[in-house]
PDB file of N, CA, C and O in Angstrom:
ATOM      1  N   UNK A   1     -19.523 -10.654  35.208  1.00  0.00           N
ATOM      2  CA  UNK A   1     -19.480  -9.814  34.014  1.00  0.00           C
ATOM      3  C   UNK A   1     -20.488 -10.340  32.994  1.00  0.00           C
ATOM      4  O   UNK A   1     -20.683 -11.547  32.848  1.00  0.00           O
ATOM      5  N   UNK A   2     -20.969  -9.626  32.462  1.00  0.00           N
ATOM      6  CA  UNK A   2     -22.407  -9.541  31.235  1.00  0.00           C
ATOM      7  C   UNK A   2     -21.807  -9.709  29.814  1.00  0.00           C
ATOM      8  O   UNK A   2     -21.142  -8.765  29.388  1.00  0.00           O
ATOM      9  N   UNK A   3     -21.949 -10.664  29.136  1.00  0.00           N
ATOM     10  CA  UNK A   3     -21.289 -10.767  27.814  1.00  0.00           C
ATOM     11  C   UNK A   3     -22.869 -10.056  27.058  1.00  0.00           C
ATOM     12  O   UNK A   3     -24.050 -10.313  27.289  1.00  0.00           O
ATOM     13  N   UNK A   4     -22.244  -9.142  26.150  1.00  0.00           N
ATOM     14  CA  UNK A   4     -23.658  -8.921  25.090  1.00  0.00           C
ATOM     15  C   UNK A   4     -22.965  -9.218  23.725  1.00  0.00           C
ATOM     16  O   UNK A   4     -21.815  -9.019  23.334  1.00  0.00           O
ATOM     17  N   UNK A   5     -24.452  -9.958  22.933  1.00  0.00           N
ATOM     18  CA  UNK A   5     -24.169 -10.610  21.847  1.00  0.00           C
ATOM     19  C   UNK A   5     -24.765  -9.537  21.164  1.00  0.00           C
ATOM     20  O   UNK A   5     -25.911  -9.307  21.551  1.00  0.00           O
ATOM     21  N   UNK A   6     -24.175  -8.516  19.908  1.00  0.00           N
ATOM     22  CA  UNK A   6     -25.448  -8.272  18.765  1.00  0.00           C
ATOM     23  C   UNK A   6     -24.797  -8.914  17.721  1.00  0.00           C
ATOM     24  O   UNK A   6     -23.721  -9.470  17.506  1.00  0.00           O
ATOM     25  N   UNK A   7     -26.009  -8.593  17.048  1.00  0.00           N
ATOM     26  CA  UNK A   7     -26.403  -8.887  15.972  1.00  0.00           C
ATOM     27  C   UNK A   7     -25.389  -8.867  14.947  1.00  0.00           C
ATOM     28  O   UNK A   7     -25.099  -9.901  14.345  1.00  0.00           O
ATOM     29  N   UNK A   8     -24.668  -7.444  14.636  1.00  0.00           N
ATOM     30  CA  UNK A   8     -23.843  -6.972  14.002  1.00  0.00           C
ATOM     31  C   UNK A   8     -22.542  -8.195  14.359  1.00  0.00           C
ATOM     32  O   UNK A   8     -21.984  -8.944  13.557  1.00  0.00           O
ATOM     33  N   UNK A   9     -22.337  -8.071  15.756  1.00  0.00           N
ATOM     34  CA  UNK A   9     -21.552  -8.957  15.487  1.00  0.00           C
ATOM     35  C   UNK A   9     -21.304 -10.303  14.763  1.00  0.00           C
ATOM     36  O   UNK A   9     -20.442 -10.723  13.992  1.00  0.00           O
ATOM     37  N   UNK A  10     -22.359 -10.772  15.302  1.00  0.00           N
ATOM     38  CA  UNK A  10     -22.736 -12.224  14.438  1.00  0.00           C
ATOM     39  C   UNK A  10     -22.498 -12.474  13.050  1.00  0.00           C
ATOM     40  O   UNK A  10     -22.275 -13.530  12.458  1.00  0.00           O
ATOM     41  N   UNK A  11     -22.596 -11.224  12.623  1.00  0.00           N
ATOM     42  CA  UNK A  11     -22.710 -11.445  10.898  1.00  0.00           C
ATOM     43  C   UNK A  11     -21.184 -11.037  10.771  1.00  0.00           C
ATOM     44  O   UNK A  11     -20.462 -11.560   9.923  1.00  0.00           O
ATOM     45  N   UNK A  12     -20.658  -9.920  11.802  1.00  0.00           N
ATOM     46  CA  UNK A  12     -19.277  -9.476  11.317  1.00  0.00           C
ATOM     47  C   UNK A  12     -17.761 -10.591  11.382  1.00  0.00           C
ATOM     48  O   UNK A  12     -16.633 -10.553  10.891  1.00  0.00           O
ATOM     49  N   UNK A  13     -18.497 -11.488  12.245  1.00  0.00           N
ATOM     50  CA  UNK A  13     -17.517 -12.335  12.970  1.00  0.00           C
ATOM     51  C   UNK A  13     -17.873 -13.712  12.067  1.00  0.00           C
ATOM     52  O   UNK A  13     -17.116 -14.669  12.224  1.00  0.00           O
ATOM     53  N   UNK A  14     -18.945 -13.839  11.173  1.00  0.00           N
ATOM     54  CA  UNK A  14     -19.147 -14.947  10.156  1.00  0.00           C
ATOM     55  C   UNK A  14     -18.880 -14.390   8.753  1.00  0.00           C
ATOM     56  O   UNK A  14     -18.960 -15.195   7.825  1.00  0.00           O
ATOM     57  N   UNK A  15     -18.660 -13.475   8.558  1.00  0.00           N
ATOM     58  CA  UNK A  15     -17.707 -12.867   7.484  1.00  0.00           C
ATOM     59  C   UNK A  15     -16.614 -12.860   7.148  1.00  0.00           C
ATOM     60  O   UNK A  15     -16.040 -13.017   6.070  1.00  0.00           O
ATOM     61  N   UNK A  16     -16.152 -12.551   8.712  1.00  0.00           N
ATOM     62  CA  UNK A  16     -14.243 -12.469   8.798  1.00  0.00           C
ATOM     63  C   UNK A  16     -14.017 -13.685   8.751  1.00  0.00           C
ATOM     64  O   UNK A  16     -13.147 -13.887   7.904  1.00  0.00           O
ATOM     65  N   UNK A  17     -14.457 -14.895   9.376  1.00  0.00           N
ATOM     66  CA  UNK A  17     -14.179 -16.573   9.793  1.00  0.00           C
ATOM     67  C   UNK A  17     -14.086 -17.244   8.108  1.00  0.00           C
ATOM     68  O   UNK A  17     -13.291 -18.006   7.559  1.00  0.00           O
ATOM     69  N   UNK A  18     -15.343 -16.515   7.650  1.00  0.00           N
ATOM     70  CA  UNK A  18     -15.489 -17.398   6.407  1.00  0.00           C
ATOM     71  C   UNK A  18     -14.575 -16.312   4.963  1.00  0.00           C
ATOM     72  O   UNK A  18     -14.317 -16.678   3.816  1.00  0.00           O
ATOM     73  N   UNK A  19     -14.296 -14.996   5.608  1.00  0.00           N
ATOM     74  CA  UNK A  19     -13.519 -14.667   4.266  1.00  0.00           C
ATOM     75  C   UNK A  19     -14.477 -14.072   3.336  1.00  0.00           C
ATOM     76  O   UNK A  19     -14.115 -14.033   2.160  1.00  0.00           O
ATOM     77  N   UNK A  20     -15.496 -13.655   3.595  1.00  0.00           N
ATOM     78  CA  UNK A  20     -16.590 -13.486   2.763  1.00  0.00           C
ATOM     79  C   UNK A  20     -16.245 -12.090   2.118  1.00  0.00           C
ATOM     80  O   UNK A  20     -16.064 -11.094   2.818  1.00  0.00           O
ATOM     81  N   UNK A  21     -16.143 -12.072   0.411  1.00  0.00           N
ATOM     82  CA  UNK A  21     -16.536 -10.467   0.473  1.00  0.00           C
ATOM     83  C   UNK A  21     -17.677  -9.948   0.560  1.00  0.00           C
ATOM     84  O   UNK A  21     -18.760 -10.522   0.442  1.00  0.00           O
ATOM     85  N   UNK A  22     -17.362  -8.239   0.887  1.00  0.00           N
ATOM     86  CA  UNK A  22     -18.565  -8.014   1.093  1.00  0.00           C
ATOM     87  C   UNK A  22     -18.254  -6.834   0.366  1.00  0.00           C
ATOM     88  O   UNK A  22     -17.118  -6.460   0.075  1.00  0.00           O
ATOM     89  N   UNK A  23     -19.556  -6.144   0.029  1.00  0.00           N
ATOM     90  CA  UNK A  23     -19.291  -4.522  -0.434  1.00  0.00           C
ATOM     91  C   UNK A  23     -20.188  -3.754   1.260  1.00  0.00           C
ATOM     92  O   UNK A  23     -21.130  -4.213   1.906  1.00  0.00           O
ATOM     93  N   UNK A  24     -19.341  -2.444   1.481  1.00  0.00           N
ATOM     94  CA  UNK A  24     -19.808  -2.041   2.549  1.00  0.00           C
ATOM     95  C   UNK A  24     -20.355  -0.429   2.178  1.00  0.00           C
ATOM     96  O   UNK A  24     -19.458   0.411   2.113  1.00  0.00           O
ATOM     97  N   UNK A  25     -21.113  -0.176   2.046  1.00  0.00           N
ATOM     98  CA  UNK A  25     -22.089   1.351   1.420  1.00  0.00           C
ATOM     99  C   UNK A  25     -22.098   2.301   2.645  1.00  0.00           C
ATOM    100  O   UNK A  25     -22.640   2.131   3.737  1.00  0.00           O
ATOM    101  N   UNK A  26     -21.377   3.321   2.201  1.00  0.00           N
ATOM    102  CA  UNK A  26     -21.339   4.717   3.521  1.00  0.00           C
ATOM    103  C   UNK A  26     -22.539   5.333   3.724  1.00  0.00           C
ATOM    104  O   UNK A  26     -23.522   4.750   3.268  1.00  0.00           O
ATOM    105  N   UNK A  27     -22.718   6.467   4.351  1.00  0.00           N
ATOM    106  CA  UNK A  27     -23.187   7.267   4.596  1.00  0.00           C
ATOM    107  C   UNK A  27     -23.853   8.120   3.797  1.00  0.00           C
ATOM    108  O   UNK A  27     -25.024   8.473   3.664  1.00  0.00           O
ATOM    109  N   UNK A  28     -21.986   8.560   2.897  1.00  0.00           N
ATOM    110  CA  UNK A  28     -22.381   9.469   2.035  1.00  0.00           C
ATOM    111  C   UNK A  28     -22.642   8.698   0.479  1.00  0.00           C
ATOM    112  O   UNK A  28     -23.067   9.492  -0.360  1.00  0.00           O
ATOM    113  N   UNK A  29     -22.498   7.633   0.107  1.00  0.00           N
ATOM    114  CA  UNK A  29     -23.051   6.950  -1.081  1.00  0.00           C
ATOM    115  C   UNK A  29     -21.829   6.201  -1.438  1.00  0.00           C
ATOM    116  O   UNK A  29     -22.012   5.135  -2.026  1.00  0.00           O
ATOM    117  N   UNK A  30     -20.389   6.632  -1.142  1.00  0.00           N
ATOM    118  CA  UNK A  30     -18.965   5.947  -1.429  1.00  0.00           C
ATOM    119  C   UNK A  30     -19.861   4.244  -0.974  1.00  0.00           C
ATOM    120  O   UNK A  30     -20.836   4.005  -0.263  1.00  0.00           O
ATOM    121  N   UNK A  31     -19.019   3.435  -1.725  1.00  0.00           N
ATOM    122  CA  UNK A  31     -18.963   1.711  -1.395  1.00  0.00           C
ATOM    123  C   UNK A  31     -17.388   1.714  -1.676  1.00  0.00           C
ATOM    124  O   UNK A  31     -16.565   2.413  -2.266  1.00  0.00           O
ATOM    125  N   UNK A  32     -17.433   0.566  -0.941  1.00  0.00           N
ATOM    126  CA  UNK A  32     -15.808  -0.445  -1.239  1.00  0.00           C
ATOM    127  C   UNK A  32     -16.216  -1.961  -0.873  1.00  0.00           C
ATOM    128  O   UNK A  32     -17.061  -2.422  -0.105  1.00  0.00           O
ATOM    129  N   UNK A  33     -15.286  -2.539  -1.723  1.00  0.00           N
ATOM    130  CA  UNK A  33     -15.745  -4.000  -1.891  1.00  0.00           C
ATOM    131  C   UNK A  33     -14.111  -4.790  -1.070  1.00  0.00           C
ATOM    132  O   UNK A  33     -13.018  -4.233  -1.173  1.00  0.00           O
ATOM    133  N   UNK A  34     -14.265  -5.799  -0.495  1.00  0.00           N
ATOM    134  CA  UNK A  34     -13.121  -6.612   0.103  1.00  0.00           C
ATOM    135  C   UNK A  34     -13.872  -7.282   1.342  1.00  0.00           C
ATOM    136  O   UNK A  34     -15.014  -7.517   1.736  1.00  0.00           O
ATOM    137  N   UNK A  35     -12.413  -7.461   1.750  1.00  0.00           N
ATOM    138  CA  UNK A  35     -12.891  -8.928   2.684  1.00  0.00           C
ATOM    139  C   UNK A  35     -12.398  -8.121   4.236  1.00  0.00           C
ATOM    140  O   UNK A  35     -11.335  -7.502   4.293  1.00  0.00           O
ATOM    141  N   UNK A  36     -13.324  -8.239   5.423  1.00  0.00           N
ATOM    142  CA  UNK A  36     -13.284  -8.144   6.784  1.00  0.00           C
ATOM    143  C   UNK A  36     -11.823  -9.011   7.438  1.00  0.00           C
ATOM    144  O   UNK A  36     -11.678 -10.216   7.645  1.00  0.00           O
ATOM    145  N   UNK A  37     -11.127  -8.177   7.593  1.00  0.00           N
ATOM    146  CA  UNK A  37     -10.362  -8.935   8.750  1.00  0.00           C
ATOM    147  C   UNK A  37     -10.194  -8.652   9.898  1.00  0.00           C
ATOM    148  O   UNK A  37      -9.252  -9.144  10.519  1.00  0.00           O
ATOM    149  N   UNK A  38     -11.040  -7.811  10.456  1.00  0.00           N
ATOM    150  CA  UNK A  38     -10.934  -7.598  12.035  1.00  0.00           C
ATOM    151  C   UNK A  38     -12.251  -6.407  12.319  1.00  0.00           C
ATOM    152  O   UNK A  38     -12.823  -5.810  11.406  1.00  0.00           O
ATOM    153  N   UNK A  39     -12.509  -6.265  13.571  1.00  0.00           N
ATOM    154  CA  UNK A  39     -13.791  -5.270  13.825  1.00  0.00           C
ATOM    155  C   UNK A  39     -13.506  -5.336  15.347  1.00  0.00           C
ATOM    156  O   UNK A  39     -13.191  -6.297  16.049  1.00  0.00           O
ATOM    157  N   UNK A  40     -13.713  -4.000  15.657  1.00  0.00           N
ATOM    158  CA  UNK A  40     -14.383  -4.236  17.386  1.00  0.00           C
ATOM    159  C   UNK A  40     -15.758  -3.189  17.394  1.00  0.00           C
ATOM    160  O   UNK A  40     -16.570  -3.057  16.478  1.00  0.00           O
ATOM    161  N   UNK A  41     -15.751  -2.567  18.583  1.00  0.00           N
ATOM    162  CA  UNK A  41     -16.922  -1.976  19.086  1.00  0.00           C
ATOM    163  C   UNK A  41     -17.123  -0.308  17.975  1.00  0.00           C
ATOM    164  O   UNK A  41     -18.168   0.300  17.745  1.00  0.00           O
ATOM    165  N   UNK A  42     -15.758   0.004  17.512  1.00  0.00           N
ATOM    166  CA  UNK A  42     -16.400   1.248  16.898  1.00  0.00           C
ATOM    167  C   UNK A  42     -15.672   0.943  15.130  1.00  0.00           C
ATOM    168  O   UNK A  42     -16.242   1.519  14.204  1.00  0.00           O
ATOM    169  N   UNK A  43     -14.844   0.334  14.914  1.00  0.00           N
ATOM    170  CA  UNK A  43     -14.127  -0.172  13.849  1.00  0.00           C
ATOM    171  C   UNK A  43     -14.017  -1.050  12.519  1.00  0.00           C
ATOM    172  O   UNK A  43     -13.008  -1.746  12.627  1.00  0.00           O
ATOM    173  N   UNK A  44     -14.669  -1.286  11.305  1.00  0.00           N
ATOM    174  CA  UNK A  44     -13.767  -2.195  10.972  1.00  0.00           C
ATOM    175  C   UNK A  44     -12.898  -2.140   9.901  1.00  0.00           C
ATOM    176  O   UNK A  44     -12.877  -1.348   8.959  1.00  0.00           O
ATOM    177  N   UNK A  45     -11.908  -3.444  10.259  1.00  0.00           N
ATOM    178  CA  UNK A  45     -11.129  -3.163   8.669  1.00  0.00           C
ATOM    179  C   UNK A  45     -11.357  -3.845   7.763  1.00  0.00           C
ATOM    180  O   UNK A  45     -11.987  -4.881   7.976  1.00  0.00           O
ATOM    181  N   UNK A  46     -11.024  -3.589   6.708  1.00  0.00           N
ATOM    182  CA  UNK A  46     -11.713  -4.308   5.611  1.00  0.00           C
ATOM    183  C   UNK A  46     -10.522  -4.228   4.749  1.00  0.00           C
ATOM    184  O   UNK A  46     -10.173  -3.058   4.586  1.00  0.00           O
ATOM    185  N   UNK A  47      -9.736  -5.153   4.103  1.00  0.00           N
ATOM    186  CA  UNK A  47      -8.818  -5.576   3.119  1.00  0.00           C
ATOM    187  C   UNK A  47      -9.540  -5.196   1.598  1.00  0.00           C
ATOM    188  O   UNK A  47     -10.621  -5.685   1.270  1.00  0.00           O
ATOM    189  N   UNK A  48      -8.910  -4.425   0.891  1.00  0.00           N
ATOM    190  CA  UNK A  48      -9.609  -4.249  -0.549  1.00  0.00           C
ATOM    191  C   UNK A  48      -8.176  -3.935  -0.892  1.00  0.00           C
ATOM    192  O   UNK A  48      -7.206  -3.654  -0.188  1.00  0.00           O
ATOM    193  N   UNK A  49      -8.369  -4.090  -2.384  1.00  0.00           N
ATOM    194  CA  UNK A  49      -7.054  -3.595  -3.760  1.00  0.00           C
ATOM    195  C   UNK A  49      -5.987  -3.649  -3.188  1.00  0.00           C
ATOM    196  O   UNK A  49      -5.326  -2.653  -3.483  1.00  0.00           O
ATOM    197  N   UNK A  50      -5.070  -4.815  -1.992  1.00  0.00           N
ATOM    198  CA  UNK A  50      -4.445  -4.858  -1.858  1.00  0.00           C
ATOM    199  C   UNK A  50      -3.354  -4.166  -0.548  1.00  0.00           C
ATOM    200  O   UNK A  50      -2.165  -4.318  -0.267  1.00  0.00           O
ATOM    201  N   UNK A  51      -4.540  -3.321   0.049  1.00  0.00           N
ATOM    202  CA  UNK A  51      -4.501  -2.524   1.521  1.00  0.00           C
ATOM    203  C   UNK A  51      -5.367  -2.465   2.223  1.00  0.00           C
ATOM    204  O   UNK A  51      -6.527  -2.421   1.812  1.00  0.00           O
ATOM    205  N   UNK A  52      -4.933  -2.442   3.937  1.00  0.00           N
ATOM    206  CA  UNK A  52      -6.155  -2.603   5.072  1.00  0.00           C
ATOM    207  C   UNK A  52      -6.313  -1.380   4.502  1.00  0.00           C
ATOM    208  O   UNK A  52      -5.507  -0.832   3.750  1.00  0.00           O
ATOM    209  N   UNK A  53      -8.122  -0.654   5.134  1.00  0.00           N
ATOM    210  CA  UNK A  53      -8.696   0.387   5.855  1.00  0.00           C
ATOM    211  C   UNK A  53      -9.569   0.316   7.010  1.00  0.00           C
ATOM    212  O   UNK A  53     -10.545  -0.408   7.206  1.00  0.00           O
ATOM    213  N   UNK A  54      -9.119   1.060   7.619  1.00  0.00           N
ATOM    214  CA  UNK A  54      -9.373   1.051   8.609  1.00  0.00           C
ATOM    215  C   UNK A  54     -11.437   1.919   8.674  1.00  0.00           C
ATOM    216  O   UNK A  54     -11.552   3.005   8.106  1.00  0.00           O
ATOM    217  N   UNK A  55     -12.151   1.583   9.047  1.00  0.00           N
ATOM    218  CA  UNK A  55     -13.241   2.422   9.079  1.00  0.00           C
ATOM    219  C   UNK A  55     -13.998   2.603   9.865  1.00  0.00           C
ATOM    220  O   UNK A  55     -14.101   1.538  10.474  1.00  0.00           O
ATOM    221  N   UNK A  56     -14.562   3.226  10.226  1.00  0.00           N
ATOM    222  CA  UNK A  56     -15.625   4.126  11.055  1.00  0.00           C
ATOM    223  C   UNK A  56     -16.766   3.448  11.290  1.00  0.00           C
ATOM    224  O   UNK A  56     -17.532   3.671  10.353  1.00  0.00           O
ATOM    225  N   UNK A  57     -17.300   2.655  12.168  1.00  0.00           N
ATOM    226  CA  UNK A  57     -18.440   2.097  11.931  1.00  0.00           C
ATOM    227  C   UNK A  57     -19.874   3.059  11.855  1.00  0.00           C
ATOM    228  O   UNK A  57     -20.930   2.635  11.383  1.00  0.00           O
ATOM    229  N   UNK A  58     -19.771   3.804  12.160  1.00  0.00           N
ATOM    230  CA  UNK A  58     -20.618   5.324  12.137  1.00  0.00           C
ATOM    231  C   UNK A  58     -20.594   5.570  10.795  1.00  0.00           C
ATOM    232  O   UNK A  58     -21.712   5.400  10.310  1.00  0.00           O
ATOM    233  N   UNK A  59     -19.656   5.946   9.893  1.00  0.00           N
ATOM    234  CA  UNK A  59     -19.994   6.556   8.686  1.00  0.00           C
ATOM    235  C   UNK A  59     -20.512   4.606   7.532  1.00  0.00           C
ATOM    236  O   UNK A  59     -20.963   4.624   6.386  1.00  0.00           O
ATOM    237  N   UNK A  60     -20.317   3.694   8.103  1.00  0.00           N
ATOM    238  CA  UNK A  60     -21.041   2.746   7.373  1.00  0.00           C
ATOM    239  C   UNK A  60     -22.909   2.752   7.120  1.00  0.00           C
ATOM    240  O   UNK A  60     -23.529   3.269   8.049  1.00  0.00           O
ATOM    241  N   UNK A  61     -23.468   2.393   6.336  1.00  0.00           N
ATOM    242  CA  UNK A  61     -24.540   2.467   6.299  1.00  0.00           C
ATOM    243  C   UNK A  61     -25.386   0.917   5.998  1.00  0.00           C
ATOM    244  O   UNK A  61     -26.436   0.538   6.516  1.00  0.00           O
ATOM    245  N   UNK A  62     -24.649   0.307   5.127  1.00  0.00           N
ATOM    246  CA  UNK A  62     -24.923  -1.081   5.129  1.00  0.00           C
ATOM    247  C   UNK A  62     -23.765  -2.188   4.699  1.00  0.00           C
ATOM    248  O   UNK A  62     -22.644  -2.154   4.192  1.00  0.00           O
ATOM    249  N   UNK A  63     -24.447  -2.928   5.065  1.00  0.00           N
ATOM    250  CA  UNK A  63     -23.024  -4.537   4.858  1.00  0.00           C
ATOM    251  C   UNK A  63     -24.123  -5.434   3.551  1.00  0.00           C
ATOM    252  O   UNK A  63     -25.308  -5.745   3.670  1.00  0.00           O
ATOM    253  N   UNK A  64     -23.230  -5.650   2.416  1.00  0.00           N
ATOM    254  CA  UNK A  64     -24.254  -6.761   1.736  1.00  0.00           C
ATOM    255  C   UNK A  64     -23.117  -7.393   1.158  1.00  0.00           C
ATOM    256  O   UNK A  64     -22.043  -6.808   1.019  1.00  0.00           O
ATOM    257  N   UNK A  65     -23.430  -9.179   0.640  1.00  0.00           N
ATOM    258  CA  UNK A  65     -22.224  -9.521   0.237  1.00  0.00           C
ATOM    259  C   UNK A  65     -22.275  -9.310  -1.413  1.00  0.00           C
ATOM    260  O   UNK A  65     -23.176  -8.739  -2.028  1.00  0.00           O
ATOM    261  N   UNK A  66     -21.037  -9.937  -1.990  1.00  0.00           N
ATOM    262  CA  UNK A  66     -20.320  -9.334  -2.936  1.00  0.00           C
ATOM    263  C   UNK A  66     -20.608 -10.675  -3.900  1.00  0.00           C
ATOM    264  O   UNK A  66     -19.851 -11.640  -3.797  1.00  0.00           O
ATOM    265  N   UNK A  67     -21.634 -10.698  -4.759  1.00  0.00           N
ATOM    266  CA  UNK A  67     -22.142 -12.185  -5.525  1.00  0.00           C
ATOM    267  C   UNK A  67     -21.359 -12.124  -6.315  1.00  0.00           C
ATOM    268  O   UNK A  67     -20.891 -13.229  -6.592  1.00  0.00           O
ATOM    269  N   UNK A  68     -20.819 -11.041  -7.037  1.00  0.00           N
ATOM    270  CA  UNK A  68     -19.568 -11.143  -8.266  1.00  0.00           C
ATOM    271  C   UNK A  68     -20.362 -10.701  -9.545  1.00  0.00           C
ATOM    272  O   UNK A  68     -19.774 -10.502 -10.608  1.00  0.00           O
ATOM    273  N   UNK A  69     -21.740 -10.554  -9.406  1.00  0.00           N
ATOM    274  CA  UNK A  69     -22.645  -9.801 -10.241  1.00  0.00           C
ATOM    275  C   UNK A  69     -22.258  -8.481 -10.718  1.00  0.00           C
ATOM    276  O   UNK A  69     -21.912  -7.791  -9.758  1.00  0.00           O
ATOM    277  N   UNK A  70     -22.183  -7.866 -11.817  1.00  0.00           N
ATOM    278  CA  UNK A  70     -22.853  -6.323 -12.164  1.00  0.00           C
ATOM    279  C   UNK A  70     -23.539  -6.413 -12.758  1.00  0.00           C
ATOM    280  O   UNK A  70     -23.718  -7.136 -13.739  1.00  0.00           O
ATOM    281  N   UNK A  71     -24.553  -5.062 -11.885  1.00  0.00           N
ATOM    282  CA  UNK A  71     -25.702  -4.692 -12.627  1.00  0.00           C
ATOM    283  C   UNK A  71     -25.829  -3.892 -13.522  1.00  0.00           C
ATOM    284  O   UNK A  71     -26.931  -3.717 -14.042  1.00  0.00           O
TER     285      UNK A  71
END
């Protein structure tokens, strides 16, 4: 059996380990900010305000982390 590594994962699986927030930017322009606790091949969830969601990795558009800055 063929293990494949991407990329995505790498960063998704050093996010969740380390707790990192992140803000995650859709598709359609929505963001939400919280912390990764789980992902697979089409999924992830992401902990914010106190509830999982569950999300779509399709309607995501980018992952950046969460410095605690506003601009």
């Amino acid at each position: 059996m063929t293990t494949t590594n991407h990329i995505q994962d790498q960063f998704l699986g050093q996010f969740k380990a380390e707790k990192t927030e992140v803000i995650i930017f859709f598709t359609n322009g929505f963001q939400m900010k919280g912390v990764i606790e789980d992902y697979d091949e089409q999924i992830v969830i992401l902990y914010s305000k106190g509830k999982q969601h569950l999300i779509y990795k399709h309607a995501i558009s980018t992952f950046t982390l969460d410095d605690g800055s506003e601009e």
